[in-house]
C-alpha positions in Angstrom: 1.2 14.3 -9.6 -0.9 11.0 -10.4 0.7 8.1 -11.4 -1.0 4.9 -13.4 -0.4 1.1 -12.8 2.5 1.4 -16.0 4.6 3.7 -13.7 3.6 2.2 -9.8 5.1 -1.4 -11.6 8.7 0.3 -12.5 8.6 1.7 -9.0 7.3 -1.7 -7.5 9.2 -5.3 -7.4 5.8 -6.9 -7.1 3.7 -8.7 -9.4 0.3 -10.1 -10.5 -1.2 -11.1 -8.4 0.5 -9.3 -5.7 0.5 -5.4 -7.1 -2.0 -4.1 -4.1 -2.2 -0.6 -6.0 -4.3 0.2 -8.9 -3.5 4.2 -9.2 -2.0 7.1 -7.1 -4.2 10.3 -7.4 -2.0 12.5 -5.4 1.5 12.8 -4.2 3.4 15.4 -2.3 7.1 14.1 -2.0 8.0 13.6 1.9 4.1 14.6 3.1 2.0 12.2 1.9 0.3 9.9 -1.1 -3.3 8.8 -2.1 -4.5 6.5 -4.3 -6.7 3.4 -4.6 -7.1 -0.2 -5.3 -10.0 -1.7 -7.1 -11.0 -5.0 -5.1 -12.7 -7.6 -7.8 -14.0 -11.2 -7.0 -11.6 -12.3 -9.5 -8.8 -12.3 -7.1 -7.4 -15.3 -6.2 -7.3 -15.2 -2.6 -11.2 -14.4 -2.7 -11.7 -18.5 -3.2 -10.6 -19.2 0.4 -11.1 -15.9 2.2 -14.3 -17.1 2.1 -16.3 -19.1 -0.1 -19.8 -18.2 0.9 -19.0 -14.3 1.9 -15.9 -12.7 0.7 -13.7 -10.6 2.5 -10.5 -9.0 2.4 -7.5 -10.4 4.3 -6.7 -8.0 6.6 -3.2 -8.7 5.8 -3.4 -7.7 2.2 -5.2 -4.4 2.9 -2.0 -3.5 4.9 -0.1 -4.7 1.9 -1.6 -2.3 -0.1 -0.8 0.5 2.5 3.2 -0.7 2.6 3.2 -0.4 -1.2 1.9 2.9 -1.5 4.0 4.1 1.1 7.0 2.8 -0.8 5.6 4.5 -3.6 5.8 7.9 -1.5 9.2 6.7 -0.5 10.0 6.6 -4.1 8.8 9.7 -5.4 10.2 11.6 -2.3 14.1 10.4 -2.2 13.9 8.2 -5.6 16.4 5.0 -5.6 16.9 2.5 -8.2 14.3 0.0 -8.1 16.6 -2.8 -9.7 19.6 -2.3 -7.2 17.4 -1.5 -3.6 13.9 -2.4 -1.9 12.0 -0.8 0.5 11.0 -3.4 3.2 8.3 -3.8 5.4 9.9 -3.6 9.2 6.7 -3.2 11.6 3.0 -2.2 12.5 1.7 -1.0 14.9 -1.3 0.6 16.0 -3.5 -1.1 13.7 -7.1 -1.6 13.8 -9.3 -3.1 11.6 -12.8 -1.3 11.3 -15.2 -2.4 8.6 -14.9 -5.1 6.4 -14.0 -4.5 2.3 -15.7 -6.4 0.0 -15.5 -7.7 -3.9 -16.8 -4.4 -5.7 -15.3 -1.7 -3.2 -12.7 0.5 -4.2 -10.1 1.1 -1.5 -9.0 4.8 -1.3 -5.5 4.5 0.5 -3.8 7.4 2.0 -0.5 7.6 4.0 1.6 10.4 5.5 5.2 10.1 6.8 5.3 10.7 10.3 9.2 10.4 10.6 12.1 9.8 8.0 15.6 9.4 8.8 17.8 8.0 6.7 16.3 5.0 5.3 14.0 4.6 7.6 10.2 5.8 7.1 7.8 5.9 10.1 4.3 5.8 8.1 0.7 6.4 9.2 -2.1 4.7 6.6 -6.0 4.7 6.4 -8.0 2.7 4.4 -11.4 4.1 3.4 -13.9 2.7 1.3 -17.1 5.3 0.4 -15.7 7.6 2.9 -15.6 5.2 5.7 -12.9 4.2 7.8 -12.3 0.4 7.3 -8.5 0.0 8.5 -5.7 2.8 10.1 -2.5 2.2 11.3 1.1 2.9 11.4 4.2 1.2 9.5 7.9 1.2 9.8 10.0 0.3 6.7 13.4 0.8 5.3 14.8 1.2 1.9 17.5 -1.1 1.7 20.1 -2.5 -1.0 19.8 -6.1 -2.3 22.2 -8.6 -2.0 23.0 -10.6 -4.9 
């Protein structure tokens, strides 16, 4: 199953210019996801993180590995968008290996490594060209929202 940037943004509460997923390639519900996220200069952040020799927040790349993991969330025990969100609870286990820069695309892959519940234990790599630029684990829960 692949799934383009029209379907990850009915799946996903975020928004320009916070949509940290450009395409998922592969999917298999409750196993794992892959896709990728273009990086361009054109990004806002790019104009602080820094000026003279951009880099990707190391924040933001882990971003991108809690949205697509809420994306496997999704697909694998689908809820409605519009009525519950999958939050972000914890890392851990993270290491930051090589540095991503405007022009790289990010291939992003995550497995589940425990679901109960709501409550997905998630391990993530980032790779950019085959190499290893960020891994980690996540813990998040999909959650109703209050009005």
């Amino acid at each position: 199953m692949k799934l383009d940037i029209q379907h990850i943004l009915n799946v996903l509460p975020h928004r320009y210019p916070f949509v940290m997923v450009d395409r998922v390639t592969e999917v298999v519900g409750g196993k794992f996801i892959r896709g990728h996220k273009c990086v361009t200069y054109n990004e806002p952040f790019f104009r602080g993180h820094f000026p003279t020799r951009p880099i990707m927040p190391g924040v933001l790349v882990l971003e991108s590995l809690a949205q697509i993991g809420g994306i496997l969330a999704h697909v694998s025990e689908p809820f409605d968008p519009t009525s519950s969100l999958m939050y972000f609870l914890g890392i851990d286990k993270v290491k930051f290996r090589h540095t991503i820069v405007p022009g790289d695309r990010m291939d992003l892959y995550v497995q589940v490594v425990h679901h109960r519940s709501n409550v997905w234990k998630l391990r993530g790599e980032v790779t950019v060209d085959g190499t290893l630029c960020t891994e980690g684990e996540l813990l998040a829960s999909v959650v109703d929202q209050q009005p």
